[in-house]
C-alpha positions as CSV (number, residue, x, y, z in Angstrom):
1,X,-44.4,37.4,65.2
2,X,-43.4,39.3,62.2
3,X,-46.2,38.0,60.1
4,X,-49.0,38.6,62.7
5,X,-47.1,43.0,62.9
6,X,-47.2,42.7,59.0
7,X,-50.9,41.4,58.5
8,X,-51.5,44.3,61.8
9,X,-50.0,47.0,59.5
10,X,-52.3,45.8,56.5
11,X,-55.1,46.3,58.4
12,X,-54.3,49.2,60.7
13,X,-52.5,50.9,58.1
14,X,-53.8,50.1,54.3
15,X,-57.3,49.2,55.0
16,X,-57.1,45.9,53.5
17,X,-60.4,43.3,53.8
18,X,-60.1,40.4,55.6
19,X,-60.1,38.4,52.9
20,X,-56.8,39.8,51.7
21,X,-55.7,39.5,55.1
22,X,-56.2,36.1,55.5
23,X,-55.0,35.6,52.3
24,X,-51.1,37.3,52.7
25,X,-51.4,35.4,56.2
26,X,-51.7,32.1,54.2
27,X,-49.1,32.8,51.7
28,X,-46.2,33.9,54.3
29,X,-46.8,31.0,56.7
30,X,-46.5,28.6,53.5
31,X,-43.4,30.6,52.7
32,X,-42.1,29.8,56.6
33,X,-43.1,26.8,56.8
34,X,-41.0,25.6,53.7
35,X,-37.8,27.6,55.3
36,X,-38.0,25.7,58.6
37,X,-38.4,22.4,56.2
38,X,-34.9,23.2,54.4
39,X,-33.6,24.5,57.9
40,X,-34.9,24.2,61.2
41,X,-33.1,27.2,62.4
42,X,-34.4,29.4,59.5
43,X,-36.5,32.2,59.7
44,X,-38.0,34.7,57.9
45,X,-34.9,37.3,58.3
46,X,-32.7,34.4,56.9
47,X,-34.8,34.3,53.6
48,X,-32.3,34.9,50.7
49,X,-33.1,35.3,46.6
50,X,-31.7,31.7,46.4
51,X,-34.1,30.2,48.5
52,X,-37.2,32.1,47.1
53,X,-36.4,30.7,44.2
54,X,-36.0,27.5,45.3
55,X,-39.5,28.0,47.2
56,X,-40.7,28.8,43.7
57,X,-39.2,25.5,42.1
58,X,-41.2,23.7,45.1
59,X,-44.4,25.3,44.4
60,X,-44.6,24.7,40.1
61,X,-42.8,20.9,40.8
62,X,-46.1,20.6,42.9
63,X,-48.2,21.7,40.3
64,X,-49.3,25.2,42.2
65,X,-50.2,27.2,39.2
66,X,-48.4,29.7,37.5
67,X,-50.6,32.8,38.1
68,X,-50.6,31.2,41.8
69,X,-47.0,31.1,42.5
70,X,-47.0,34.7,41.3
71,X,-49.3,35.7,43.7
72,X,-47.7,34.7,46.2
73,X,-44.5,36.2,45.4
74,X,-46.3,39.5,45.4
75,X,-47.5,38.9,48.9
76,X,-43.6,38.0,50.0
77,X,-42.8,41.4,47.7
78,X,-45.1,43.3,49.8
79,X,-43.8,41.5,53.2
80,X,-40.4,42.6,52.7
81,X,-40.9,45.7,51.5
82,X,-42.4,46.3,54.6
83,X,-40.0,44.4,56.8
84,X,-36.7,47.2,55.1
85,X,-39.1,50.1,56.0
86,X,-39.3,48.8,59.8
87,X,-35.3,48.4,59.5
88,X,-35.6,44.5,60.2
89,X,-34.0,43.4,56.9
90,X,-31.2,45.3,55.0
91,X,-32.8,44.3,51.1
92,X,-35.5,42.6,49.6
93,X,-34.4,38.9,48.7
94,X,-37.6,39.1,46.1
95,X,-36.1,42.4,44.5
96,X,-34.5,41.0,41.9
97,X,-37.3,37.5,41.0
98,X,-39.6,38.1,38.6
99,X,-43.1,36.1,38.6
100,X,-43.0,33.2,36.7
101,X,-44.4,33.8,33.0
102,X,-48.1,32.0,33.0
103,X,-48.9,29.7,30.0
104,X,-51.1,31.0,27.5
105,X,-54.5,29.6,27.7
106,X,-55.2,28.2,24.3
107,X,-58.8,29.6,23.6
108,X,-62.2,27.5,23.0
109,X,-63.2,26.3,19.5
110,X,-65.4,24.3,17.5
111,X,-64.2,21.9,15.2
112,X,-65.1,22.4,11.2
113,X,-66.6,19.2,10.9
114,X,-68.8,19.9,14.2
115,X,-69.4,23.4,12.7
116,X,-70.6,22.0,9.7
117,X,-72.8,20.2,11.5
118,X,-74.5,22.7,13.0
119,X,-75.2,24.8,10.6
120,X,-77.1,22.0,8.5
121,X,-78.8,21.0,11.4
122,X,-83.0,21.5,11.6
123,X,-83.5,25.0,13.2
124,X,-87.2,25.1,12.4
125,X,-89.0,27.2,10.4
126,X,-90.0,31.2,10.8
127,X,-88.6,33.9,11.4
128,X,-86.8,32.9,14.2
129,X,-85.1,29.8,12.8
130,X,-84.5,31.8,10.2
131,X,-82.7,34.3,12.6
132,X,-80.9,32.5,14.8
133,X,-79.4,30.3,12.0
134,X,-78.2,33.4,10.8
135,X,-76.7,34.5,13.9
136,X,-74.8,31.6,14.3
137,X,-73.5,31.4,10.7
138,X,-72.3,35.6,10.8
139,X,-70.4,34.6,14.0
140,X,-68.9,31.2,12.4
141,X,-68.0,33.3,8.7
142,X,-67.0,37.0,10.0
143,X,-65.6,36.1,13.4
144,X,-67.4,39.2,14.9
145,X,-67.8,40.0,18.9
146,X,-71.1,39.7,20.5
147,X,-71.6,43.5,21.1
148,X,-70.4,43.8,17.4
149,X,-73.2,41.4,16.0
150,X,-75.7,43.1,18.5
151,X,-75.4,46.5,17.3
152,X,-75.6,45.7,13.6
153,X,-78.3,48.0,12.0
154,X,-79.6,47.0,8.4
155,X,-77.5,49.5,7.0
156,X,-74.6,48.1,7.8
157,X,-74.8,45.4,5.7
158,X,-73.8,45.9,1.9
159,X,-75.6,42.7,0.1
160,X,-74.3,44.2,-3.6
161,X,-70.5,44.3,-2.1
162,X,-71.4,41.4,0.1
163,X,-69.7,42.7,3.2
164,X,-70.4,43.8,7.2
165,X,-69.5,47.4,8.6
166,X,-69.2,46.6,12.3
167,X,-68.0,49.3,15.2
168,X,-65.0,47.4,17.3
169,X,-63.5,48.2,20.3
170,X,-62.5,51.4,20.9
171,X,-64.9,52.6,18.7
172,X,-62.6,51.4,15.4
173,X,-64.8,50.5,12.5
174,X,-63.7,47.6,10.4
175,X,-65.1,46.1,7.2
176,X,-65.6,42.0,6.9
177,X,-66.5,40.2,3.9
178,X,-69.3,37.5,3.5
179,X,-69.8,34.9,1.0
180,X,-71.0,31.3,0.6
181,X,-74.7,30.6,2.1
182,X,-74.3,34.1,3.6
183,X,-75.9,36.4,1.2
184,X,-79.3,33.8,0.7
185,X,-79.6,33.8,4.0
186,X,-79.0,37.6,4.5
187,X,-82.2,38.3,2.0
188,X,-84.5,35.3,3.1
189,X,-84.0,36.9,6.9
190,X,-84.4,40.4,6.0
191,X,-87.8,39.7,4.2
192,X,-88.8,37.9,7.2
193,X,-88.0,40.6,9.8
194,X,-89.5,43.5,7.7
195,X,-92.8,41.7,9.1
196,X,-91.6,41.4,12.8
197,X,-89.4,44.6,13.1
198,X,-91.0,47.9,14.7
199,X,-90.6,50.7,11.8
200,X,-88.6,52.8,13.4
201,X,-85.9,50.0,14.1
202,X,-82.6,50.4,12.5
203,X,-81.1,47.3,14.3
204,X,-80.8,44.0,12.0
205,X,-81.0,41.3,14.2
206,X,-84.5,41.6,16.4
207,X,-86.7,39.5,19.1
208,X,-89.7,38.6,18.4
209,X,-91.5,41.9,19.8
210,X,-89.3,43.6,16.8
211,X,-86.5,45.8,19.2
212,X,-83.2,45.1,18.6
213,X,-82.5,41.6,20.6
214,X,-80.2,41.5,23.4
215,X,-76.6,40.5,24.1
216,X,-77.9,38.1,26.7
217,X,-80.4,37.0,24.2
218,X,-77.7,36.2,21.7
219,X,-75.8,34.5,24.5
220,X,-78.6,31.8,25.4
221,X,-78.9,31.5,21.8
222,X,-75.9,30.0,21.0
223,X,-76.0,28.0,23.7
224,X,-78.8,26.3,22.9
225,X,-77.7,26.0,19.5
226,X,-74.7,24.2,20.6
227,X,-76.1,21.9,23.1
228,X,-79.0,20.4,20.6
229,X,-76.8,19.8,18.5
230,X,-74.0,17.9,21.5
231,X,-71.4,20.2,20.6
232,X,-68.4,18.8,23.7
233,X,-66.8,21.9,24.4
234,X,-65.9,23.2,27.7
235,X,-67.5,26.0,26.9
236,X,-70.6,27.5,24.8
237,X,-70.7,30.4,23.5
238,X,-70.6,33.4,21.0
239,X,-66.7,33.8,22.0
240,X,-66.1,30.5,21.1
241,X,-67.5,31.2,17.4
242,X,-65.3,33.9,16.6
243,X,-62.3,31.2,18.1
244,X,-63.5,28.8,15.6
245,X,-63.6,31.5,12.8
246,X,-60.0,32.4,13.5
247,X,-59.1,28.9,13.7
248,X,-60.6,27.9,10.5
249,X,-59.4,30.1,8.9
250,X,-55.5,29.6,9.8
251,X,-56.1,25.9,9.9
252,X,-56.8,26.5,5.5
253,X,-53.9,28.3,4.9
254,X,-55.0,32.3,5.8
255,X,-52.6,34.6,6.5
256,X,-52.3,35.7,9.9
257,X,-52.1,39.3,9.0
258,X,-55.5,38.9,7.4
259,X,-57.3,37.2,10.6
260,X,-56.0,40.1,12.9
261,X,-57.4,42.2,10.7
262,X,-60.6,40.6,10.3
263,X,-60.9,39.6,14.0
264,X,-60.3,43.4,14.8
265,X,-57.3,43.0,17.3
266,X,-54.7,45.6,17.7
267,X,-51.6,43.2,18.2
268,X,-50.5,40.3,16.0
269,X,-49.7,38.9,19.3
270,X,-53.4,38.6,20.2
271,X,-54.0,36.6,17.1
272,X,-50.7,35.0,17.4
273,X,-52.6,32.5,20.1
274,X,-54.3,30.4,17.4
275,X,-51.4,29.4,15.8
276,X,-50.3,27.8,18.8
277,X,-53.6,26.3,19.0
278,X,-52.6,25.4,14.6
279,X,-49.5,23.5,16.0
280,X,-51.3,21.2,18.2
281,X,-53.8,20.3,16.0
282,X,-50.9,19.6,13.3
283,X,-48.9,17.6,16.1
284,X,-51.5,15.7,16.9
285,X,-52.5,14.7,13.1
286,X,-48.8,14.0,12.4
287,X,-48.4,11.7,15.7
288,X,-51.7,9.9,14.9
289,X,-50.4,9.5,11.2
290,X,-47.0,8.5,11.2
291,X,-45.7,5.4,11.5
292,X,-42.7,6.4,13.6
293,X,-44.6,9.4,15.8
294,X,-46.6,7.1,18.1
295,X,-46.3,7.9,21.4
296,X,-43.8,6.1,23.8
């Protein structure tokens, strides 16, 4: 009765779709259903902080997501909100419960070996082996975003300083540093597109009709690159570079104040995220290593 008002009130009320609907419906009648299971003579007016929590506990030792559980706390939030306006309830018992904290997702990469790999794989030859070899090494060695590498124009790239000027987010400009095979393969590209390019194009990287190529483009690119050469990741693609840059890079000793910097982020707790990523990689290495870390 008081859930079928509630979802009537959405709807009358706030407007809400029915998917939303249908989806606070789902979440309370879970909610009831586990009262009744703890106490037949429960119901939703009963419901203290004590046993939301212990609804919560239910949920996570069931292996309901984090970000799952927390959405359905907002949809009990929003319940009882509604439940002390209509004079039914005296307080919220979800007042006072925070969502549970979701687990950081650790992010994507390619390993250096498979890296390595790819890069002295057989791209071809022309310009466009010669382009897309370069596309995938600039992401690999500078870490850049795809709309960073995509609105590169030649003058942004200092061969006697042997460095990148990219714009970032929020329109912040950063300088990254090149090296290694980076520099050959900046002037044996360059050469090649000042036969393919359009005069007037400022952009450096360009398709084959000489306009400056597209992010989508750059996207399937990668992809491709990737899969020919069996890359097993969950995921291909440009995003995944930069993760392997920054985890390259911290896996050889970097300091993590220079990888924010490089990577362009605004928070050291952005970058902090691969150095989670660091300390699985070393646990694993020292499990697989030691004679007393085997796993029992």
């Amino acid at each position: 009765m008081f859930i079928d008002s509630f979802i009537g009130y959405l709807k009358a009320e706030r407007g809400y779709s029915a998917c939303t609907l249908k989806a606070y419906g789902t979440d309370l009648r879970s909610f009831e259903e586990y009262l009744q299971g703890v106490d037949g003579s429960l119901s939703l007016l009963d419901a203290d902080d004590d046993l939301v929590r212990r609804w919560m506990s239910h949920l996570m030792d069931n292996e309901v997501a984090a970000s799952s559980v927390g959405r359905k706390l907002s949809s009990l939030r929003t319940f009882y909100s509604y439940l002390c306006n209509e004079g039914l309830v005296a307080s919220s018992p979800v007042q006072d419960i925070s969502s549970p904290k979701k687990g950081k997702r650790l992010p994507c990469f390619v390993k250096e070996q498979e890296m390595d790999k790819v890069l002295g794989g057989d791209f071809g030859e022309g310009f466009l082996a010669l382009r897309d070899r370069l596309v995938i090494m600039l992401f690999y060695v500078t870490g850049v975003r795809l709309a960073e590498l995509v609105g590169l124009d030649i003058s942004n790239v200092d061969m006697s300083g042997g460095a990148i000027r990219v714009r970032g987010k929020r329109d912040k400009e950063r300088v990254i540093p090149f090296a290694g095979e980076l520099p050959s393969l900046f002037l044996l590209y360059i050469k090649e597109r000042e036969r393919v390019a359009r005069d007037d194009e400022a952009a450096l990287f360009v398709s084959e009709k000489g306009v400056r190529i597209s992010r989508s483009a750059v996207y399937r690119l990668v992809q491709r690159v990737l899969s020919v050469n069996g890359v097993q990741i969950s995921k291909r693609s440009p995003h995944v570079l930069r993760h392997s840059f920054a985890t390259a890079m911290l896996n050889n000793g970097a300091d993590i104040g220079v990888v924010k910097e490089l990577l362009g982020h605004m928070q050291l707790a952005t970058t902090e995220v691969y150095t989670h990523m660091t300390f699985e990689e070393l646990k694993h290495f020292y499990k697989k290593a030691h004679p007393r870390a085997g796993n029992n």
